[in-house]
C-alpha positions, 0 to 999 in steps of 0.5 A: 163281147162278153167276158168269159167267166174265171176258172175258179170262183172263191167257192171252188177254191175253198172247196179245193183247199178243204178237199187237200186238207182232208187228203192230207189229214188221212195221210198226216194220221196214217204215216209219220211225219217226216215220212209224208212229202208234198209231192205224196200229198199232191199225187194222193190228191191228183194235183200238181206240187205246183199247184198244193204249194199254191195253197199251202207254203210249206209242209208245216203249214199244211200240217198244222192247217190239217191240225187246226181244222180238225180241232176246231171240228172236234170242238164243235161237236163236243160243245155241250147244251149250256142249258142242260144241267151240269151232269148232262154237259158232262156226258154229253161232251164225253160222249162226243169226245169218246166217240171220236176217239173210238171212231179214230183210234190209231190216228188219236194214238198217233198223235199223241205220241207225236207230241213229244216230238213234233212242236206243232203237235205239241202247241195244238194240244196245249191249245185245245187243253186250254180251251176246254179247261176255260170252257169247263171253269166257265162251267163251273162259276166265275172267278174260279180259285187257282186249286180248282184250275189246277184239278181241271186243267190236271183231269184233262191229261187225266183223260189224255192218258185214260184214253190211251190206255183204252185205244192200246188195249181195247179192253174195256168198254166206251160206257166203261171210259166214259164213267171213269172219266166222269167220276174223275171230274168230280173226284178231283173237284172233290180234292181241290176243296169244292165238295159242292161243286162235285156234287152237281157232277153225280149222276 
């Protein structure tokens, strides 16, 4: 007789747990926190409560696992051509970055402003302004100087805060943004002693 075939095959279960996360990110940027429940998350996905704890243990794991899949998404879409000169790289991954922020605006307010409050937040972003200082001063050459990781890791919040101001008052334009930032970069590099390094960033 022949076996009959599982319900679920190891395909069926990722596409069940990315179908859950992309509920639950929608839900996580629309809403607070703490007003987000697993039983809201289960009715939203059409699932038991049963059956979402089965793929995630907790409220907190399924927040950060929504965190964590979109950072890695984010990260892979503003990834600049290594090949490209600096100036290009630059743009490019401002562009990318800009765009999704233009495209997300109240979730990328949001969770912002949850960072102060909500620990998990906090240590993704940490996470992804170190990985993308580290990225940067690959860039920029080896063995940077601690003054030139300083301007880098300091532009970053820079940007965090132009961002912003730009999503709370809408009023100038993404090319506007994206200029400011990038003549930032070299502006501060500029500050930390590497007048070299700034120029290969103008336009």
């Amino acid at each position: 007789m022949r076996r009959p075939e599982p319900s679920f095959t190891r395909l069926d279960v990722e596409k069940r747990r990315r179908l859950l996360l992309a509920e639950g990110r929608a839900l996580f940027t629309s809403h607070a926190y703490d007003e987000v429940s697993m039983a809201a998350i289960a009715k939203q996905a059409g699932i038991s409560k049963a059956l979402l704890y089965h793929y995630f243990p907790s409220k907190q794991a399924f927040f950060v696992a929504t965190l964590q899949e979109a950072a890695q998404e984010l990260a892979e879409r503003v990834r600049p051509d290594p090949a490209a000169p600096p100036r290009a790289q630059l743009e490019s991954a401002l562009g990318a970055w800009l765009e999704w922020v233009d495209a997300n605006r109240e979730s990328y307010g949001r969770l912002m402003r949850a960072a102060g409050a909500v620990a998990e937040v906090r240590e993704l972003i940490d996470t992804v302004r170190e990985a993308t200082a580290a990225l940067i001063l690959a860039r920029l050459g080896p063995d940077p100087a601690a003054e030139l990781r300083a301007a880098v890791c300091g532009w970053l919040w820079f940007m965090d805060g132009v961002c912003l101001d730009w999503v709370g008052h809408g009023d100038l334009e993404r090319d506007q943004i994206q200029a400011l930032l990038a003549d930032a970069l070299g502006g501060v590099l500029a500050a930390a002693g590497h007048p070299r390094l700034a120029a290969r960033l103008k336009a």
